[in-house]
N, C-alpha and C positions, 0 to 999 in steps of 0.2 A: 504494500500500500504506500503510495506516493503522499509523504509530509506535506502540508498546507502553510503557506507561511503570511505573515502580515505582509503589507506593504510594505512596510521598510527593509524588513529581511529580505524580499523578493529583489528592491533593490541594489542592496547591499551585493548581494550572492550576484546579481548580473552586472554589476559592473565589475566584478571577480573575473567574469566569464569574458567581458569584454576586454582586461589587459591580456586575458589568456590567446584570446582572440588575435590583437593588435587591433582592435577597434577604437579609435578615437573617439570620433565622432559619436558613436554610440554614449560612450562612456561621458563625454560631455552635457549632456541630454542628462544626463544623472545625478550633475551636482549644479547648485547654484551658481548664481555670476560674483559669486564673492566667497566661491570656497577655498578653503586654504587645509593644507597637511603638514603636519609638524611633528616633525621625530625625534622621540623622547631620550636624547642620547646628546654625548657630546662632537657629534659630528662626525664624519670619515677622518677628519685631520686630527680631531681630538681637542680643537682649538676656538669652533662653532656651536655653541650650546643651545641645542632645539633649534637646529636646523627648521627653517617651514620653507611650502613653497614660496613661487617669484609669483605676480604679477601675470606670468603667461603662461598659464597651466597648459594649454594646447601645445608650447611650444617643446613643454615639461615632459607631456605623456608623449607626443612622438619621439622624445628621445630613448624613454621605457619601454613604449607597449611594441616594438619590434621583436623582440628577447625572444626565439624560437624557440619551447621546450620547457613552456611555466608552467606548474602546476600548481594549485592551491591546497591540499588536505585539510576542511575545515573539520578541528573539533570538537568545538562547542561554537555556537551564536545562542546569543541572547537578547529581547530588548525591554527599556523602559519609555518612559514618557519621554516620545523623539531622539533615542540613541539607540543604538544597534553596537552590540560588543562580539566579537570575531576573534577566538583562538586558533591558531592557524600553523601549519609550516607552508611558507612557501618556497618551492623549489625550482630552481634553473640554472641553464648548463652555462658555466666560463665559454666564452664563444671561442676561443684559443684552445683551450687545454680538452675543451669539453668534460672539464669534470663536473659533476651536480651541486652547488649550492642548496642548502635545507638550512633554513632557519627559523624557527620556531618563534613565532612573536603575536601580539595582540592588536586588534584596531576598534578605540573607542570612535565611531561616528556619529556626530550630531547632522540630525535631521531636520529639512523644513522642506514644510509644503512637499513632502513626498520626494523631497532630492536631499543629497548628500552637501551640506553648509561649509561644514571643519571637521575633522577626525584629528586622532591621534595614534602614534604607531610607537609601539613599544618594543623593542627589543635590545638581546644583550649584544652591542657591535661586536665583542671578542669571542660571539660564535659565528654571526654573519659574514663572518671572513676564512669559516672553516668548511673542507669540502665535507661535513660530517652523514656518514651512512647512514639510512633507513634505520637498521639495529641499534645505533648510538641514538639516534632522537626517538626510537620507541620507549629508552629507558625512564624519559620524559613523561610517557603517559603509560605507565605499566598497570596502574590502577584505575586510568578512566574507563568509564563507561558511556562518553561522552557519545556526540555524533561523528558519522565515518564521512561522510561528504567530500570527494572528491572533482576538483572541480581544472580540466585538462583542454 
């Protein structure tokens, strides 16, 4: 039996489907004219604290949503009053080495009017930077019984 989800979740999980895609366009359609994302970390350099996007989110996701080979495993989503919370690993290949990137991380998004406003993306950089296997990131959820939801 196929899960029934609110609006928000629906959007949430398709604009998932959309960077997996390389759909831009799509995925703009998604979020408001004033959404912004901001990652809860101290930057790639280590020097940028909560990095957010620029100004040209279009300009943003054409540089991301080409990444051939993303996969989402979401699992767990949840939502309250207009956020939508997303445990997740996302994974894609180094386009060089082709090895799999798996990083286990969270996305708090605030909602309006049915689109995606601002989120927040939580993760630890000093795994995001490791090519860690399937068996190392199950040790992560050895006890959930969360949702399997994959999203390819």
């Amino acid at each position: 039996m196929k899960k029934k989800y609110s609006k928000n979740i629906r959007v949430v999980l398709d604009i998932l489907r959309d960077e997996v895609n390389g759909d831009v366009a799509s995925a703009l359609k998604k979020m408001t004219s004033d959404y912004t994302m901001t990652w809860v970390d101290a930057g790639i350099n280590g020097k940028e604290l909560f990095p957010t996007t620029s100004n040209n989110i279009k300009k943003e996701l054409e540089e991301a949503y080409p990444i051939k080979g993303r996969q989402y495993d979401i699992k767990n989503i949840t939502e309250g009053d207009n956020v939508v919370m997303v445990e997740l690993i996302e994974s894609f290949p180094n386009t060089k080495t082709k090895k799999v990137y798996r990083t286990p991380l969270v996305l708090v998004l605030e909602m309006r009017d049915g689109k995606i406003r601002t989120g927040r993306h939580y993760l630890d950089p000093r795994l995001s930077g490791k090519h860690l296997t399937k068996a190392q990131i199950a040790k992560a959820y050895k006890n959930s019984k969360g949702l399997e939801l994959v999203i390819e």
